[in-house]
C-alpha positions in Angstrom: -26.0 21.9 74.3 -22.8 23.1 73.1 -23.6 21.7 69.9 -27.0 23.6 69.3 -25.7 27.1 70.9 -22.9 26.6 68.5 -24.8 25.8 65.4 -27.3 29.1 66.0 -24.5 31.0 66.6 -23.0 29.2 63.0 -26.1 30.8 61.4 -26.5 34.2 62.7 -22.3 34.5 62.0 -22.9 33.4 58.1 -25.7 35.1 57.5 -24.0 38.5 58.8 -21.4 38.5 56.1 -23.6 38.5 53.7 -25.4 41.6 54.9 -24.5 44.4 52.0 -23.9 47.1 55.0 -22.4 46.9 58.0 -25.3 48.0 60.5 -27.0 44.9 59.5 -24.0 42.6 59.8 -23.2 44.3 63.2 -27.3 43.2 64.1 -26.1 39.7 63.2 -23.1 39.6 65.4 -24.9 40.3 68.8 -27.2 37.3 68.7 -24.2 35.3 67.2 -22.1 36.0 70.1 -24.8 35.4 72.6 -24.7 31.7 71.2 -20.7 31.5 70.9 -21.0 32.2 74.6 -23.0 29.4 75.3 -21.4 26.8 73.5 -17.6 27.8 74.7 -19.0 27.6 78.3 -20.7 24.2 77.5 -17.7 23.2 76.0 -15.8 24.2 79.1 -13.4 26.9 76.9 -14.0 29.9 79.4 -11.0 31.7 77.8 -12.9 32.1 74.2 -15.9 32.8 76.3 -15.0 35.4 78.4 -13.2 36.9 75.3 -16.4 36.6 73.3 -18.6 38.0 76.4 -16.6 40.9 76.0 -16.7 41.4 71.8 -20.6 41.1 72.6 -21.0 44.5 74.4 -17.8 46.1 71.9 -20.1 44.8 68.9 -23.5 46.5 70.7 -21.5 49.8 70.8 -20.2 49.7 67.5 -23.9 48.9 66.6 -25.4 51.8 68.3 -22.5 54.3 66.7 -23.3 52.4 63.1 -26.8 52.9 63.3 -26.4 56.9 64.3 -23.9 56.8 61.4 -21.1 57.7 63.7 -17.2 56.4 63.5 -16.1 55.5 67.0 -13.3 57.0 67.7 -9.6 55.4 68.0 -10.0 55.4 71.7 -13.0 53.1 71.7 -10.5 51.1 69.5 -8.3 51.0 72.3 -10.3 50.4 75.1 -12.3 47.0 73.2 -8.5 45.6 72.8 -7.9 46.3 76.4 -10.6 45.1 77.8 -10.8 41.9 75.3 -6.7 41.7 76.3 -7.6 41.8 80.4 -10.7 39.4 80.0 -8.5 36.9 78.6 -5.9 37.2 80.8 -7.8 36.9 83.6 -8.7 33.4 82.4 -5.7 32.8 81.1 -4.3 28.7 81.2 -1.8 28.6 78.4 -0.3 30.0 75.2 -2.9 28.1 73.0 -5.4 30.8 74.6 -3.9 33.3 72.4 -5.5 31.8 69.4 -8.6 33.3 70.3 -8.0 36.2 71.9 -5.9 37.5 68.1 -8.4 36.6 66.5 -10.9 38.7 68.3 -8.5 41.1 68.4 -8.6 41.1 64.7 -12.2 41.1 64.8 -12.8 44.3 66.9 -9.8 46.0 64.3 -12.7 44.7 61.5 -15.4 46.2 63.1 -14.1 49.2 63.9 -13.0 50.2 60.2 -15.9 51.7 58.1 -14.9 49.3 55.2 -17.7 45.8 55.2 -14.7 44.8 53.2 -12.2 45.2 55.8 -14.6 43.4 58.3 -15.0 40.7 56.2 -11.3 40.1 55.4 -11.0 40.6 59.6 -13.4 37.8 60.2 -11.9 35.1 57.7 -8.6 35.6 59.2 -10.4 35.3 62.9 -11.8 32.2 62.0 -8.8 30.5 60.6 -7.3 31.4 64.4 -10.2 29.7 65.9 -10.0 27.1 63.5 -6.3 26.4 64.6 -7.6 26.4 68.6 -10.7 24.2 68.0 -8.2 21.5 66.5 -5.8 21.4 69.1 -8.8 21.0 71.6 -10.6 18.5 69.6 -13.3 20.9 69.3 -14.6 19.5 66.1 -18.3 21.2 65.3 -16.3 24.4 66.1 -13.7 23.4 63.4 -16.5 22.9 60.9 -18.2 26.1 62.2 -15.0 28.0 61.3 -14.3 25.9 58.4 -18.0 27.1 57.7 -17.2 30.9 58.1 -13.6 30.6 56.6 -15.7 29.4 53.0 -19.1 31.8 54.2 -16.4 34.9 54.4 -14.5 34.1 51.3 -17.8 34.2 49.2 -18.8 37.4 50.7 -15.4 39.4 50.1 -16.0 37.8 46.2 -19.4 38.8 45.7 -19.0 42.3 47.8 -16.2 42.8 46.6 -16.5 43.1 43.0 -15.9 47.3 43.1 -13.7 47.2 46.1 -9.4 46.7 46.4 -10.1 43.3 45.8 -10.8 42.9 42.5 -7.1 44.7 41.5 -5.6 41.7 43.3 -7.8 39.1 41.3 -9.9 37.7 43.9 -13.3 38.1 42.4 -11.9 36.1 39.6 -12.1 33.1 42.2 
């Protein structure tokens, strides 16, 4: 079950980076994290999960304040890092469990920024963290699901990219 959870979630992830504006790629997200739910409590990794429990509801509320074309604040900022900080905690079994929670950490910093850009370059670096923790726990479909993103997010800052702060530092030349 892990498997399948994992591979929808694969899809939904993907497809959000290469949504040209951010509401969509938010929309993506929340069905995306849904499944990364499933398959870390399959896979017994209730760290990642509870972690990813929490970026679901921070990635609703971004949503909702991208759809009505509002920036959240920096206190809503604040409180998803808390709240994603406590929720790992909570679960907390070793250092390794701090792969995850950066990189969701990174990802709410990505999300909350106005730039797709920014988001994008947020997620790659995310999935590289997960990456790292999937190895270590032999978690290998979520390896090539990162792997997956890593090559999915590198494309997107490239194509996206092309009248963005990227192209003065040569990567749409890739």
């Amino acid at each position: 079950m892990s498997l399948i959870f994992g591979v929808l979630a694969l899809v939904f992830s993907a497809f959000s980076l290469f949504c040209k504006n951010k509401v969509k790629m938010l929309l993506c997200q929340i069905p995306a994290n849904i499944f990364y739910c499933l398959s870390f409590v399959f896979a017994g990794a209730f760290a990642p999960f509870v972690g990813v429990a929490v970026a679901t509801v921070r990635t609703t509320v971004f949503f909702v304040f991208d759809l009505r074309r509002f920036r959240p604040n920096i206190w809503f900022l604040i409180l998803f890092e808390v709240l994603t900080i406590a929720a790992v905690i909570i679960v907390f079994k070793s250092t390794l469990d701090l792969l995850p929670l950066l990189g969701l950490l990174m990802f709410t910093y990505g999300m909350w920024q106005n730039s797709e850009d920014v988001l994008r370059v947020c997620a790659i670096v995310s999935s590289v963290l997960f990456v790292i923790f999937n190895l270590i726990f032999g978690l290998y479909v979520g390896v090539l699901q990162e792997g997956i993103m890593i090559a999915a997010g590198i494309v997107s800052v490239i194509k996206y990219g092309k009248n963005s702060q990227y192209t003065t530092i040569g990567l749409d030349k890739l």
